[in-house]
N, C-alpha and C positions, 0 to 999 in steps of 0.2 A: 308293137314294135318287133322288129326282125334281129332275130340274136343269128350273130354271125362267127362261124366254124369252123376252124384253120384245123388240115394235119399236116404238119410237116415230115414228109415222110423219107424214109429210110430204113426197111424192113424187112419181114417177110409178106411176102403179096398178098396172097391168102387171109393173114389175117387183116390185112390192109382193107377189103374186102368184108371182111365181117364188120370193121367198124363205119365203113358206108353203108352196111346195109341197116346197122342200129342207126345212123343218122335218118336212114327214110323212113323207119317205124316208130318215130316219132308222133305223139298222138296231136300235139299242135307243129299246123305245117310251118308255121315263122320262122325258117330258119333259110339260111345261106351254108353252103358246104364248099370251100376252097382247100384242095389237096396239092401241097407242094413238094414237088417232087427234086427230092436233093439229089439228082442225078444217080440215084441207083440203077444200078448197071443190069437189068434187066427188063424188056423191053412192053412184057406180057401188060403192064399196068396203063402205059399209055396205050395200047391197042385196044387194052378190054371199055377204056374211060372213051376212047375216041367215036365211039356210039351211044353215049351217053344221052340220053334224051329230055331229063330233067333239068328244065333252065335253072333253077338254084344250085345246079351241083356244076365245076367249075375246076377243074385242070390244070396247071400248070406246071413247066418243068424248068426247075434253075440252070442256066446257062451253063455254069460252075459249081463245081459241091462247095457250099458255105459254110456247112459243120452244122452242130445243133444250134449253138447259142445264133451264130449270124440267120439262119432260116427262122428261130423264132421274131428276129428283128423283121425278116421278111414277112412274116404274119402281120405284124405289128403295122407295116411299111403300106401294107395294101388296106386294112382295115378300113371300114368306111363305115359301121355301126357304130353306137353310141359302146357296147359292151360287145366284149370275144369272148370264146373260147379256144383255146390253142389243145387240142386233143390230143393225147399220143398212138400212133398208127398200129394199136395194137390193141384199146381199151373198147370197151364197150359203152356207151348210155343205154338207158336204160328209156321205153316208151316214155316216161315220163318227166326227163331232162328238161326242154325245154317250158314245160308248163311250169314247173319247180323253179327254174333260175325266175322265167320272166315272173312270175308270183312274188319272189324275194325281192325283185328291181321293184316291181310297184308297191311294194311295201316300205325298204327302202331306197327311194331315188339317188340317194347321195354314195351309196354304197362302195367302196373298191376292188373289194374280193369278195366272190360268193363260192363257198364252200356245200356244196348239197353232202345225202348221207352214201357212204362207197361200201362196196365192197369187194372184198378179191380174190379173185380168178387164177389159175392157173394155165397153162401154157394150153391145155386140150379146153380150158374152157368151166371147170370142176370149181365152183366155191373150197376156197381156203382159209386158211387161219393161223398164216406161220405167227410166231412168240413173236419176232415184232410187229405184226399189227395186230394182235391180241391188247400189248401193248398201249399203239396206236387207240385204239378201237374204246378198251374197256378201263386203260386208267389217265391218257391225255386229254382224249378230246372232253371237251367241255359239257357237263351232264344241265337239265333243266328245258328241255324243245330249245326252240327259236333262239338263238343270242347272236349280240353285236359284242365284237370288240375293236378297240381302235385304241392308238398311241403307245403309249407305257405297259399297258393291258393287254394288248396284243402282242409286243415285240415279246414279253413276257414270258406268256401262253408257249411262244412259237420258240424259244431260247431254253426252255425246260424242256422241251420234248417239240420235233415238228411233227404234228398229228394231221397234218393236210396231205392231198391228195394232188400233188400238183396237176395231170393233164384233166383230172372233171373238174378245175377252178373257172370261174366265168371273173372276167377283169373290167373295169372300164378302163375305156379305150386309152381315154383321155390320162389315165394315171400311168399305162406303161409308155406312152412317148412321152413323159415327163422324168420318170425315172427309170433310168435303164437297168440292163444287166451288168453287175459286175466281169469286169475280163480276169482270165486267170482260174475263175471256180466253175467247172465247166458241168461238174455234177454236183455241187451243190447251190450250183446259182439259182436254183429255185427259192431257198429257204434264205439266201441273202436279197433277192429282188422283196420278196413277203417283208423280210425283216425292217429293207431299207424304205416300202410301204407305211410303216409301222413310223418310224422315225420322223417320217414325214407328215404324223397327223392322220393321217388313212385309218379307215377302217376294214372290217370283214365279219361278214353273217354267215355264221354256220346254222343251216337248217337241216334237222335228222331227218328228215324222205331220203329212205334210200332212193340213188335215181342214178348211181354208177358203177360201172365194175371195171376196176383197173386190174391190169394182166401181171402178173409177178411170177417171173421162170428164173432158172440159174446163169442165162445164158447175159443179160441184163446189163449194161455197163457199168450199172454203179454194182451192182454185185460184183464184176470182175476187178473193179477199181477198190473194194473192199480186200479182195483179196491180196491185190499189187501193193497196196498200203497208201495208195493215192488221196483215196473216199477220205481216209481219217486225217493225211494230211492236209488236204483242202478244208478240213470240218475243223481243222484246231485255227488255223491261220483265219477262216472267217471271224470264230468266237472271239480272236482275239480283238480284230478289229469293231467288231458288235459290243464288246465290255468297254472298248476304248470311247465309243461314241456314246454309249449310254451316260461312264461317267460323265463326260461332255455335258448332260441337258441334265445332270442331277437325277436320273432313273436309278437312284442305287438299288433296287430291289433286282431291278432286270440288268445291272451289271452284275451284280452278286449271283446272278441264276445264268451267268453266260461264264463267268467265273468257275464256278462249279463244273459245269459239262454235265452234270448228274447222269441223264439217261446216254449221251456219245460213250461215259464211261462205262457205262453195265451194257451197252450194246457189244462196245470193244469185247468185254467179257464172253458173253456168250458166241463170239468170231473167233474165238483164239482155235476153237476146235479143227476148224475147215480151215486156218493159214496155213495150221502145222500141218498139217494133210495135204494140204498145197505146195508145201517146201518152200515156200518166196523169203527168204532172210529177209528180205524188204519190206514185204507185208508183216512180218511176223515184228520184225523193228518198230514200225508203225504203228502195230494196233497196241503194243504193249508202251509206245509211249500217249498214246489216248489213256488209256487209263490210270499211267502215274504223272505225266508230266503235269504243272500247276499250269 
């Protein structure tokens, strides 16, 4: 089967560039490569792709700027594989991506989200290891090789801490034009699409091969949106409505673990440093009601 590879892009060129070139060094060729271009304003990317000579690699440019959340609908919109991947124009795969996800699909068929193992990069490219995804890395994600989780187990998992990796996730297709993205949470609508997966009876396989490296610099919008005090107001207003729906279906465990905030509040903690260094009375308002407000 051919796994098919959306980036919607919006960035810097260059590294735009680096993540086509990890999509050609791919050890199995099954893939499809579609780069959508959100009308960024610089010209070099369509000139460079306009001699493109690889039938699976595949160009397009938005008429209009649609913003993240509507371009990822645009991935969505064109799909025509059974399973995507929506990349961010800045990450890497790793040679061994596409063998790793299609391995997981044929293991399991039914699957909704496939999680491979990440790791993270820096803005030149250098492995890292900021305190949260040390975090991430060595006390959320889930330890024992192979695991599935789905339903109550999942929203769970992902409500105590999000330990995922949203642009190395592989989706079926079929599960994100059935459940859309929240309007309104524009940077953490990652972790409410996953959640509202969850709610839905879905599942997701996280398999340890490492086989990504996501980019992590300061310049990053949900970093700057941490600092404005946006990130943490979007992140209260989800939980709340994630504790509201759980009670709904009787999940008290995972309304009690969305209740809490646990790690949103010791994140908060460890940001207080760089607000006040920031000066933002906003952000500083914000991060300090993540970690007291109920």
């Amino acid at each position: 089967m051919t796994l098919q590879i959306f980036v919607p892009f919006w960035g810097d060129p260059d590294l735009l560039f680096e993540t086509i070139d990890s999509v050609r060094a791919q050890r199995n060729p099954d893939w499809e490569l579609t780069i959508i271009d959100d009308c960024y304003p610089d010209e070099s990317v369509a000139a460079r792709l306009s001699s493109e000579t690889d039938p699976r690699i595949t160009y397009v440019r938005n008429p209009v700027n649609l913003g993240i959340t509507e371009n990822y609908r645009e991935a969505i919109r064109r799909a025509t594989a059974a399973h995507i991947t929506i990349l961010g124009c800045d990450d890497l795969l790793h040679p061994n991506y596409v063998d790793t996800i299609l391995g997981v699909i044929a293991r399991h068929p039914d699957v909704d989200v496939i999680q491979p193992g990440a790791e993270v990069i820096d803005e030149h490219g250098t492995v890292v290891r900021p305190l949260a995804d040390r975090i991430k890395q060595d006390v959320l994600t889930p330890r024992g090789g192979e695991i599935v989780l789905a339903g109550e187990q999942m929203a769970t998992s992902l409500l105590r801490g999000d330990w995922l990796y949203w642009p190395s996730l592989t989706f079926r297709t079929a599960t994100l034009r059935r459940i859309d993205f929240r309007e309104g949470l524009p940077i953490i609508q990652d972790l409410a699409l996953l959640i509202d997966i969850a709610f839905d009876g879905g599942s997701l396989v996280y398999t340890p091969e490492l086989a990504f490296s996501y980019r992590r610099h300061g310049s990053s919008a949900s970093q700057k949106t941490l600092l404005d005090g946006r990130r943490f107001r979007d992140e209260r207003t989800y939980y709340r409505t994630a504790r509201e729906l759980a009670a709904r279906r009787g999940w008290r465990r995972t309304a009690r673990v969305a209740r809490a905030r646990m790690m949103g509040r010791l994140h908060a903690v460890t940001e207080v440093p760089g607000v006040l260094r920031h000066g933002d009375r906003a952000g500083l308002k914000s991060t300090l009601a993540h970690i007291f407000a109920i």
